[in-house]
Structure formats: structure tokens, C-alpha cells
Residue frames relative to the residue before (quaternion, step in Angstrom):
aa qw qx qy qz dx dy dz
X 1.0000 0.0000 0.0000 0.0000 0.00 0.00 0.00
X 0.7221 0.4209 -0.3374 0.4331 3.54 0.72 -0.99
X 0.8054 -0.2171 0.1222 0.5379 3.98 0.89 -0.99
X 0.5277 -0.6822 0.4510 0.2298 3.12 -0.60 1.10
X 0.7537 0.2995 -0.3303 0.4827 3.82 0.34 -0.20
X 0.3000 0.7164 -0.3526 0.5219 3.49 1.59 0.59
X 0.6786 0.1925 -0.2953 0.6445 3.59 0.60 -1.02
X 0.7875 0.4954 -0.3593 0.0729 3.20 0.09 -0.44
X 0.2945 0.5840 -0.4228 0.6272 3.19 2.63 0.00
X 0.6853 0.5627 -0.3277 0.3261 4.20 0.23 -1.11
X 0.8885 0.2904 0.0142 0.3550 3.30 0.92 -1.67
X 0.5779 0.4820 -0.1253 0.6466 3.08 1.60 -1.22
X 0.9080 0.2495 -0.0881 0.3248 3.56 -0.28 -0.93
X 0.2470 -0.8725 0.4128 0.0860 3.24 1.90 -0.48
X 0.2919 0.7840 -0.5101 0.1998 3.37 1.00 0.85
X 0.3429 -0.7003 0.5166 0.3538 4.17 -0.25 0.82
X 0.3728 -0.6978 0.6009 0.1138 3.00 -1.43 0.76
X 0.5849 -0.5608 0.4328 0.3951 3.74 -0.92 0.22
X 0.7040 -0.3989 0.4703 0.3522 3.47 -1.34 -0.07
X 0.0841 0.7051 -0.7041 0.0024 3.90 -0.51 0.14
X 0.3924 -0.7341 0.4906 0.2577 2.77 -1.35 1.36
X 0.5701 0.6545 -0.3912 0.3059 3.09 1.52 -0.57
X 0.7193 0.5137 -0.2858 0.3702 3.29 1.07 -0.68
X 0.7141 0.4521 -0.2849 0.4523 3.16 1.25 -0.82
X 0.3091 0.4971 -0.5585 0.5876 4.27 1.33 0.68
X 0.8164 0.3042 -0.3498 0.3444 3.61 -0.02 -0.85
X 0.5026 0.6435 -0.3427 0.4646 3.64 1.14 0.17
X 0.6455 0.4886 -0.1665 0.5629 3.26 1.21 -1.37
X 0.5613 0.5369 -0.3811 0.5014 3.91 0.57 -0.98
X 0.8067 0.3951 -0.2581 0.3556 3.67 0.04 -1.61
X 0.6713 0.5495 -0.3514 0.3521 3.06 1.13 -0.54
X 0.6223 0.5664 -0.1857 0.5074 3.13 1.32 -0.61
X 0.6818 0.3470 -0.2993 0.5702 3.59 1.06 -0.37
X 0.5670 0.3418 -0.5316 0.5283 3.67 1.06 0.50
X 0.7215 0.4433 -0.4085 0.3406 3.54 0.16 -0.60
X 0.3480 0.7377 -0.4084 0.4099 4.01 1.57 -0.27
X 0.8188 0.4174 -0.1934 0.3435 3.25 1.07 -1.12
X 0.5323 0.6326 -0.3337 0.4529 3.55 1.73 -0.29
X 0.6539 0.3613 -0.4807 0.4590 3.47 0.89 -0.23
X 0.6211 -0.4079 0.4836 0.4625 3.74 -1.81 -0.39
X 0.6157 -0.5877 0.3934 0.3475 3.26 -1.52 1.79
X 0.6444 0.4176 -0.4968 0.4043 3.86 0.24 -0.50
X 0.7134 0.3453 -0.3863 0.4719 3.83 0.14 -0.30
X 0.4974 0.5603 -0.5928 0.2954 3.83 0.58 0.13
X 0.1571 0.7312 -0.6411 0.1722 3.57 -0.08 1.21
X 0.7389 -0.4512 0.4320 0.2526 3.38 -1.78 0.36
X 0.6345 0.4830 -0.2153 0.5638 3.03 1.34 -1.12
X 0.5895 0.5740 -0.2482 0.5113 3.71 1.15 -0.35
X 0.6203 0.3684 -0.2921 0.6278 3.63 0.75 -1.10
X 0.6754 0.4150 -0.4859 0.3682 4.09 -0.01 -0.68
X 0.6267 0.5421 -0.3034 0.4706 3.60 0.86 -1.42
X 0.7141 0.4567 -0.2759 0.4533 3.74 0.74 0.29
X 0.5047 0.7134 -0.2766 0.3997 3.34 1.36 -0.22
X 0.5998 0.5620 -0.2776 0.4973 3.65 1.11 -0.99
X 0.7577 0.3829 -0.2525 0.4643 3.61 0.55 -1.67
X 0.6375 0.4527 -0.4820 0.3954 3.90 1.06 -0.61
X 0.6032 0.6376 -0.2888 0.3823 3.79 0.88 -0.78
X 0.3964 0.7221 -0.2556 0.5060 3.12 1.75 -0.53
X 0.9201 0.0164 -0.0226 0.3906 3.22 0.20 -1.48
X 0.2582 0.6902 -0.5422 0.4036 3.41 1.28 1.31
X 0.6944 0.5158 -0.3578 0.3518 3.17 1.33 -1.76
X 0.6659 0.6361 -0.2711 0.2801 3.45 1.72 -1.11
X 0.7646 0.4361 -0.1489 0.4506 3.08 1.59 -0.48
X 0.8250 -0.0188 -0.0610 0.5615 2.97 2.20 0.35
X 0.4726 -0.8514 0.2276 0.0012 2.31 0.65 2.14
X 0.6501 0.5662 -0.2400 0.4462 3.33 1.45 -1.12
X 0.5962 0.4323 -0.4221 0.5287 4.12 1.27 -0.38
X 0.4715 0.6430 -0.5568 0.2327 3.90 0.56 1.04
X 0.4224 0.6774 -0.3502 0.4900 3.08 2.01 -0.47
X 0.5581 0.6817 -0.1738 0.4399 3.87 1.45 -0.47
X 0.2806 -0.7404 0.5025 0.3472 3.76 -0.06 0.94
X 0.5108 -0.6632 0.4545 0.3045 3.67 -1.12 0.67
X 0.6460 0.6008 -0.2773 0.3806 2.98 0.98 -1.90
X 0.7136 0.5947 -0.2326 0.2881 3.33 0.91 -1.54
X 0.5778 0.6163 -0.1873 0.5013 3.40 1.19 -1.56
X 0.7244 0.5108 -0.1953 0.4197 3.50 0.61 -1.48
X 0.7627 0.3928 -0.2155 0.4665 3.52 1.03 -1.01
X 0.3884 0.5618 -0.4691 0.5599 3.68 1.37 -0.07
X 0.6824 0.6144 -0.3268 0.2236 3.17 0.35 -1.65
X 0.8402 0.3347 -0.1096 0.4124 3.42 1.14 -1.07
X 0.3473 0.6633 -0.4856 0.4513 3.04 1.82 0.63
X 0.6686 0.5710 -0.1607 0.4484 2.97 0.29 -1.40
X 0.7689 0.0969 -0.2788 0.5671 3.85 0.45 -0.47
X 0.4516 0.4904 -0.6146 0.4217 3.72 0.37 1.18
X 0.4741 0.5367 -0.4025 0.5702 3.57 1.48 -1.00
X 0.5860 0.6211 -0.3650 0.3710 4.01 0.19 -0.87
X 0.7607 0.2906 -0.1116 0.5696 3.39 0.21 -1.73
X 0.6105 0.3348 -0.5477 0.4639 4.24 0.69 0.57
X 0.7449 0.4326 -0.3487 0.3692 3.54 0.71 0.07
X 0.7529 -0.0071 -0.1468 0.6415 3.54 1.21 -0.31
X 0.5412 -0.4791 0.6604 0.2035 3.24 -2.12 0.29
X 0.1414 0.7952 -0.5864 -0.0612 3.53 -0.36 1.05
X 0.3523 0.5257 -0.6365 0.4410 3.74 1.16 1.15
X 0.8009 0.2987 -0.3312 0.3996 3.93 0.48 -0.59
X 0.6420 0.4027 -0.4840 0.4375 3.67 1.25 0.89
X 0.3193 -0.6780 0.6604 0.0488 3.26 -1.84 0.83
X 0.2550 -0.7924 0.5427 0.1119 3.86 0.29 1.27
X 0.3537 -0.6746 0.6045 0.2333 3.79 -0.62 0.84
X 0.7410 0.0767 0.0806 0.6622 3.80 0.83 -0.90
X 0.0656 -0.7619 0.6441 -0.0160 3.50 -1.69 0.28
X 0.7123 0.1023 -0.0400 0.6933 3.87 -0.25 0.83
X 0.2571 0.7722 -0.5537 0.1759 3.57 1.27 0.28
X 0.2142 -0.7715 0.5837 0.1347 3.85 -0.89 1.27
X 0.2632 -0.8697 0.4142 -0.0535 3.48 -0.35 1.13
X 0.2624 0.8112 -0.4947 0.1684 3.96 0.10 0.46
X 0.0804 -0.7847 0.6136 -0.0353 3.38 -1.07 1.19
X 0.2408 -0.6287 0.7001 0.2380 4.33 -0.85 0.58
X 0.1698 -0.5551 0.8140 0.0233 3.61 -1.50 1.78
X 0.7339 -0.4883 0.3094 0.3566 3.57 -0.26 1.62
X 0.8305 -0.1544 -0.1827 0.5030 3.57 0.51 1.68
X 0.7293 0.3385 -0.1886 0.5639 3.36 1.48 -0.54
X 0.2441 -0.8108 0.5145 0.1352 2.73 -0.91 1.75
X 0.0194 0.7422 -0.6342 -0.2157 4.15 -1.10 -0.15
X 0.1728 -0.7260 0.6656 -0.0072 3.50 -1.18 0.77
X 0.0588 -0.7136 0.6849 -0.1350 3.34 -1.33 0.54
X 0.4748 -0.5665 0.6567 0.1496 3.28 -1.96 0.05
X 0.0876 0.8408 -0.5314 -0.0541 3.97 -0.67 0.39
X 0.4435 -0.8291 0.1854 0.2856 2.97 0.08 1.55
X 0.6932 0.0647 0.1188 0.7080 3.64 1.50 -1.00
X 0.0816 -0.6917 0.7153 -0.0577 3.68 -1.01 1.54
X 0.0522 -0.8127 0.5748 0.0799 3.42 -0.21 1.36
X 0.2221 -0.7943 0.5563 0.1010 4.19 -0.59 0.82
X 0.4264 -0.6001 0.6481 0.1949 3.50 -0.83 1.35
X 0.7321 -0.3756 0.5201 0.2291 3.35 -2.31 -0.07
X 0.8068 0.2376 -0.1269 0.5259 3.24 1.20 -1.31
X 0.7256 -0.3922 0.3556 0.4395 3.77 1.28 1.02
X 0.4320 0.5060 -0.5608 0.4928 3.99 0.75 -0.35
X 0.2659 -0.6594 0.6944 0.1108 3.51 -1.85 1.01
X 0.0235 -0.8295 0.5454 0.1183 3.67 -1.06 0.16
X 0.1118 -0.9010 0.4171 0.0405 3.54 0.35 0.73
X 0.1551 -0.8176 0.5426 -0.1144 3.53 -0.47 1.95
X 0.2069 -0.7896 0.5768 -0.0321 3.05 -1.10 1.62
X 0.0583 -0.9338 0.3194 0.1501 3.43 -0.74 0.41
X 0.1575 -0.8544 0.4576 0.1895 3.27 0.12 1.62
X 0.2097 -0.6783 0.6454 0.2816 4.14 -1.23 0.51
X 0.4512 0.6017 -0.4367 0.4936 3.87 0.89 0.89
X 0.7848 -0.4280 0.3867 0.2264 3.38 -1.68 -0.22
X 0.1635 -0.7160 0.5088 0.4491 3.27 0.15 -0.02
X 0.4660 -0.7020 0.4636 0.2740 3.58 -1.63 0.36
X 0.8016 -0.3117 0.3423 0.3783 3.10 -1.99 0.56
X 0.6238 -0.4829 0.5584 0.2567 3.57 -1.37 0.31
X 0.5363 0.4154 -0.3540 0.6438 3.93 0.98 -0.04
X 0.7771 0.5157 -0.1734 0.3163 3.55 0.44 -0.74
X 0.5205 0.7211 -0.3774 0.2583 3.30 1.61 -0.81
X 0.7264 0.5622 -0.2885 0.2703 2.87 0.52 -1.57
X 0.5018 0.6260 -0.3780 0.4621 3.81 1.36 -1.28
X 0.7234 0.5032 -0.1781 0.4380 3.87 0.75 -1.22
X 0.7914 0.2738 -0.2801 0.4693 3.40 0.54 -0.64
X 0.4206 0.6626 -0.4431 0.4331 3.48 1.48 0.39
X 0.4158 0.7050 -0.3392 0.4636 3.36 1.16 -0.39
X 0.7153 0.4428 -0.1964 0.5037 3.60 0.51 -1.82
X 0.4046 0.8153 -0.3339 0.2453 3.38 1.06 -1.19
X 0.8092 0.4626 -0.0048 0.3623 2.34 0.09 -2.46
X 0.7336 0.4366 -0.1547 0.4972 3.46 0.92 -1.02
X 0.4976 0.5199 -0.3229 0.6146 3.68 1.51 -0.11
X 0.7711 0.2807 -0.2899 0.4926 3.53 0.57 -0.17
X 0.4944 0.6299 -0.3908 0.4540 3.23 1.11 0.33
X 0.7323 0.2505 -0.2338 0.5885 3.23 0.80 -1.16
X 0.6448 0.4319 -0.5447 0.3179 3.64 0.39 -0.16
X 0.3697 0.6980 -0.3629 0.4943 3.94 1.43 -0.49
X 0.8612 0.4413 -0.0597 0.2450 3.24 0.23 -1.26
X 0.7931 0.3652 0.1094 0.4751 2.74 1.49 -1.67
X 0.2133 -0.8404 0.3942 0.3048 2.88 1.85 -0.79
X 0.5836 0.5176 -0.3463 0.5211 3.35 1.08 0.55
X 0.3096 -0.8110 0.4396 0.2308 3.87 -0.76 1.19
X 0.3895 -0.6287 0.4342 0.5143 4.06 -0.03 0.55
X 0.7003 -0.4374 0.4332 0.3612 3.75 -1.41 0.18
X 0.8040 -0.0011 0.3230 0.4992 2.34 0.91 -3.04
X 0.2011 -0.7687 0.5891 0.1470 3.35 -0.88 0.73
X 0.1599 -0.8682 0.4270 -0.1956 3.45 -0.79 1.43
X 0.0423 0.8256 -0.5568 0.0810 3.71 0.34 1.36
X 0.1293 -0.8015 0.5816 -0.0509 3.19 -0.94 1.01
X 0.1049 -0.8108 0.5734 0.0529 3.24 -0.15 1.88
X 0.1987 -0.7445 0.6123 0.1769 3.83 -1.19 0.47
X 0.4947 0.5277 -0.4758 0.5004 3.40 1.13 0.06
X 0.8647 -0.2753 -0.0324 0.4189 4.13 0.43 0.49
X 0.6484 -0.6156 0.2174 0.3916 2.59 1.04 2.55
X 0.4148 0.7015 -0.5568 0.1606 3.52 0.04 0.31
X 0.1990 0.7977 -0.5491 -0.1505 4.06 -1.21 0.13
X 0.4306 -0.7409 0.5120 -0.0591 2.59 -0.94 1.93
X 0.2946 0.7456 -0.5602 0.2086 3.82 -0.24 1.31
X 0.0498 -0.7868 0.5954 0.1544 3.05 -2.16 0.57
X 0.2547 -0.6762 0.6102 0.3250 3.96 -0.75 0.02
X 0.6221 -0.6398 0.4492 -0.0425 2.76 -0.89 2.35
X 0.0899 0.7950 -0.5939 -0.0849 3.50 -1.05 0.41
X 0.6640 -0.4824 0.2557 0.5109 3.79 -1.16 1.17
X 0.6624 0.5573 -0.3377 0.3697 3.64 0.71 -1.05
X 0.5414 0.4848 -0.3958 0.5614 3.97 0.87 -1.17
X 0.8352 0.2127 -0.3726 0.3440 3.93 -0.13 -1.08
X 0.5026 0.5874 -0.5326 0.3446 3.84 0.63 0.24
X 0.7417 0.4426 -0.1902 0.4667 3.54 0.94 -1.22
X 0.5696 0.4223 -0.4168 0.5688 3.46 1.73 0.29
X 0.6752 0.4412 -0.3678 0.4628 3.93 0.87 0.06
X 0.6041 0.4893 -0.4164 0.4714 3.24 1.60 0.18
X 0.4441 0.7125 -0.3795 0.3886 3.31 1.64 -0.25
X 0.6721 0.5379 -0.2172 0.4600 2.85 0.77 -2.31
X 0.6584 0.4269 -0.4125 0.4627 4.43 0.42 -1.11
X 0.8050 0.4566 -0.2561 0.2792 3.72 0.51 -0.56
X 0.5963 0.4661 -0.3257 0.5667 3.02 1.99 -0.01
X 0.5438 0.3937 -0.4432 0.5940 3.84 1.26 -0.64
X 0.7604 0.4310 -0.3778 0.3055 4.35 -0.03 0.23
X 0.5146 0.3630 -0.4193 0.6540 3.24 1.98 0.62
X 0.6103 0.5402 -0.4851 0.3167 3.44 0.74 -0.07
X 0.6683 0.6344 -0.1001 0.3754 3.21 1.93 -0.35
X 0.3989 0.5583 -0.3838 0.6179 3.11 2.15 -0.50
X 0.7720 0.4481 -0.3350 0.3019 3.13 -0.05 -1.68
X 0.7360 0.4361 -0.3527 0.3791 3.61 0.56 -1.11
X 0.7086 0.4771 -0.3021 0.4230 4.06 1.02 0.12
X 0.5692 0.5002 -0.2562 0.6001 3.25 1.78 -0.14
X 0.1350 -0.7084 0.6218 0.3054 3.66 1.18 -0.98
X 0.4480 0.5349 -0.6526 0.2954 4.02 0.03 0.87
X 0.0378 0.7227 -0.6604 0.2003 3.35 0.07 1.54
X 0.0045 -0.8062 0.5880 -0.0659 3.63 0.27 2.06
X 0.6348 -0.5313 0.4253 0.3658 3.52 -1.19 0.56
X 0.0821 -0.7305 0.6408 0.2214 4.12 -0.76 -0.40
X 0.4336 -0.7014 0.5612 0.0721 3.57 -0.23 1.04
X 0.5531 0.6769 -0.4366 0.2127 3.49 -0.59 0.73
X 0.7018 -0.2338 0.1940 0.6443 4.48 -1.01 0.02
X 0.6758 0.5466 -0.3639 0.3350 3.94 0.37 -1.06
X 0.4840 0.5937 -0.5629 0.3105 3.36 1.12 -0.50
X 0.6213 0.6419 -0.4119 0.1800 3.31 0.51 -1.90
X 0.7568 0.5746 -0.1017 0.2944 3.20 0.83 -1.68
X 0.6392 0.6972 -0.1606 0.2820 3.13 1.80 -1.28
X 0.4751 -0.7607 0.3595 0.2578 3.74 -0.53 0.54
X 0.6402 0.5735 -0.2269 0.4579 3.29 1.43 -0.70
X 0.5773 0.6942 -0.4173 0.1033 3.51 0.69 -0.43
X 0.2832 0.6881 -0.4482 0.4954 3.37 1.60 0.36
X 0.8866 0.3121 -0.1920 0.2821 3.60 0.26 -0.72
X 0.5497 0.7064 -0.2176 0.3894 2.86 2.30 -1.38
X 0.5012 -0.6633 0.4894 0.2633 3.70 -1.14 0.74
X 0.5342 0.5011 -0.5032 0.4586 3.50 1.03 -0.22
X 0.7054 0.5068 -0.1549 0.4707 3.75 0.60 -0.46
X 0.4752 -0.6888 0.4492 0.3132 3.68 1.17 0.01
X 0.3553 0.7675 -0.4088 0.3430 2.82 1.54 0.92
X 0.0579 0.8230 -0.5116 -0.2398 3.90 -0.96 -0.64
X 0.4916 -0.7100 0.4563 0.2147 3.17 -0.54 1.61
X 0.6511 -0.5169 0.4779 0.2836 3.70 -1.50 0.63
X 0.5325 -0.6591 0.4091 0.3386 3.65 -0.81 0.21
X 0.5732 -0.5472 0.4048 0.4562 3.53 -1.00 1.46
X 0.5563 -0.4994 0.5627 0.3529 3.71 -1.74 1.10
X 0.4361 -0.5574 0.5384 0.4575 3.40 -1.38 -0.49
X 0.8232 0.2510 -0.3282 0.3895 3.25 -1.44 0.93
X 0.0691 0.9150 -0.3875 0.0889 3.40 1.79 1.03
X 0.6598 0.5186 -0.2113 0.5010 3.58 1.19 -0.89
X 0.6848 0.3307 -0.4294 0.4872 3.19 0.86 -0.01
X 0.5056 0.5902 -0.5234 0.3495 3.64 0.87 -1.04
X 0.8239 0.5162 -0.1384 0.1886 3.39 0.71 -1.52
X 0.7970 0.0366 -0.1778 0.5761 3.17 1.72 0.22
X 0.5352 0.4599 -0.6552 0.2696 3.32 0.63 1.07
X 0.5378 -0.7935 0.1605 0.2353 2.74 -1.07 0.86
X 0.2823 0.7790 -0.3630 0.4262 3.34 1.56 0.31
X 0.7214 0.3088 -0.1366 0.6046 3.34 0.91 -0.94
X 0.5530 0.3966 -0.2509 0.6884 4.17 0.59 -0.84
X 0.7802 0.3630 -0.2021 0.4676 3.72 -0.30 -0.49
X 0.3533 0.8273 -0.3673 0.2362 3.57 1.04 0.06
X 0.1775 -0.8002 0.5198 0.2409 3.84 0.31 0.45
X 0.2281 0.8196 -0.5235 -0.0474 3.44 -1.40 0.79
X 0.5237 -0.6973 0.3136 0.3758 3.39 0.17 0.89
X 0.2382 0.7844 -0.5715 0.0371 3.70 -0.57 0.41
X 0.4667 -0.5236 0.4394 0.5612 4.18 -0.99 -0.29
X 0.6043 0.4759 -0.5639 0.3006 3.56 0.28 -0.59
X 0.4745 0.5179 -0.5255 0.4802 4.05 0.72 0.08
């Protein structure tokens, strides 16, 4: 959605990206707000989530060595802003998560999508509520919709799947306490699976033509690739072999990988 020669640095070409610290606070946070839930609700204290923050940071470095290039101190002490912002917006002694890291994947008659949900919270009477957590801002009113397409996507997953429609969809921004929610209707997720078929059928022109054009836009700023990207006077690396498949089967394009921007 954001730029077509984007997926194709991500998916097709697999180029590694650098550490971000920004990304790796939002790695550290989630982890911590799943692991909040393993102790007993009376001990889910702030002072609990922080006292957990060292041993997860631990094993990021262990699994990725590259976020040593990353101040600890720094990373760590965001880290515990952000889940003080957490514990002013919810009460995780009076929640019970039905699921957590909850991997989700539904077939729209040949096309599969899959995803992560970060927190599936289950009512008494079976109502689902499905909580995302953002360690950003929340966005502008032009922007919602791009964001709550996210929840979408994963609302039609489990309703695909599960036969069951979520209640609520629920984004929780800790960058300025913000929570950002709607109650889905069958109609919103059809006209988001008509989204999803019309975006996986440009993903197909493009990947059989190879016109993998740049899309100019705020994401650039942020974007790792612009070293390579033509919009930038860049020049991208030469398609891999077997580019047309990388790019739409879906094993490989469909690839789950845990990250904060989920």
C-alpha cells in the first residue's frame, strides 16, 4: 500500500535493513506486554513490567546481535516510558487475554493472508476484541483509516477462520496515550477483502511486468532503502532469479515475521 518498490526491496530482493532503535523499543515494549501476562494479575505491576525489561533485551541482543550497535541504557529507558503510558491506559490485573502473539491465517478462496494479533481479549458471552499495540502516536484523522486497516485485515482473518465476527477493534498508541477503536461490521470486512483482492492483483501486474515504480511520499524519510531507490538517484540491485515467483507465491510474499511495526 505505501510503495510498490518497497515490497519489492522487503520481499523480492530481501535487502537487510539496519537496526532502528525505534523499532527495536517497539520489540522490547511488546515483549513485555506479552510476558505482563504470565505472571498472576495481582503482581502485574509497572514495577513488574520494568523489572522485565533487562532479561527481554537480553534476548533480542541474543537473537540479534546486530541491535548492539543500539544504546542499551537508551532503548531500555524509552522502554519504560511507554509501558507507564500502558498501565495509564489499561488495568492489566482486571484483564485475562484469551490469546497473545495469537498467529492468525484465513484462505479468501485461494488467497491466503496471515498475520500476528497482538492481544485477543474474549468476553463471557464469546464477543472477541482484538488489541493492537502501537509504541508511536496515534495518527491524524486523514490517516486513520490506513491504521485501522491493519485491524481489518486481522478481523477478517479470524472471522474467515473462526466464523466468528470480532465485536472490537482496538489500537493502542503509547506514544500519546491514545486508543484508537472501532466495532466492525460484516459489510466494513467484505469491502476490506475486496481491498485486500485488489491490492494482491496489482501486486500481480507489477510482479509480471517487473514495473516496480517508487511512490514518493512522508515514508520515504523513514525508509531504509533510499540509497538504492530511483526516486532518490538511486539504483536498485538486479531482480534475484525467480523474481515472479518470490513476488507472489505466497509462501514467500506471505511470509510471517514478527516486527513492532505489527
Amino acid at each position: 500500500m505505501q510503495c510498490p518498490m518497497l515490497y519489492r526491496f522487503r520481499v523480492v530482493d530481501r535487502l537487510p535493513e539496519p537496526p532502528s532503535a525505534a523499532a527495536a523499543r517497539g520489540t522490547l515494549v511488546h515483549a513485555v506486554l506479552d510476558r505482563i501476562f504470565e505472571s498472576p494479575a495481582a503482581e502485574r505491576t509497572l514495577e513488574r513490567a520494568s523489572a522485565l525489561v533487562p532479561a527481554e533485551w537480553e534476548r533480542m541482543l541474543v537473537e540479534e546481535p546486530a541491535l548492539a550497535e543500539l544504546a542499551a541504557s537508551d532503548t531500555s529507558g524509552a522502554a519504560d516510558g511507554l509501558l507507564s503510558r500502558w498501565f495509564e491506559l489499561e488495568d492489566p490485573t482486571r484483564l485475562e487475554p484469551a490469546e497473545r502473539e495469537l498467529y492468525v491465517e484465513a484462505d479468501l478462496d485461494g488467497l491466503v493472508i496471515r498475520g500476528y494479533v497482538d492481544r485477543l481479549d474474549e468476553a463471557p458471552d464469546g464477543a472477541l476484541r482484538v488489541v493492537d499495540y502501537k509504541t508511536g502516536r496515534a495518527p491524524s484523522e486523514t490517516f486513520e483509516g490506513r491504521a485501522l486497516f491493519q485491524l481489518k485485515f486481522y478481523a477478517l482473518a479470524l472471522w474467515r477462520s473462526r466464523g466468528v465476527l470480532p465485536r472490537r477493534l482496538q489500537l493502542v498508541y503509547l506514544g500519546d496515550r491514545t486508543v484508537l477503536w472501532i466495532d466492525p461490521t460484516e459489510a466494513e470486512l467484505r469491502a476490506t477483502e475486496r481491498k485486500i483482492r485488489a491490492l494482491w492483483a496489482a501486486i500481480e501486474q507489477v510482479a509480471v511486468t517487473g514495473d516496480w515504480r517508487p511512490r514518493r511520499g512522508r515514508a520515504c524519510t523513514w525508509c531504509s532503502f533510499r540509497e538504492v531507490c530511483p526516486a532518490w538517484g538511486g539504483t536498485p540491485p538486479p531482480l534475484p532469479e525467480g523474481a515472479t515467483m518470490l513476488a507472489l507465491d505466497p509462501r514467500s510474499a506471505g511470509r510471517v515475521e514478527r516486527s513492532a511495526a505489527g
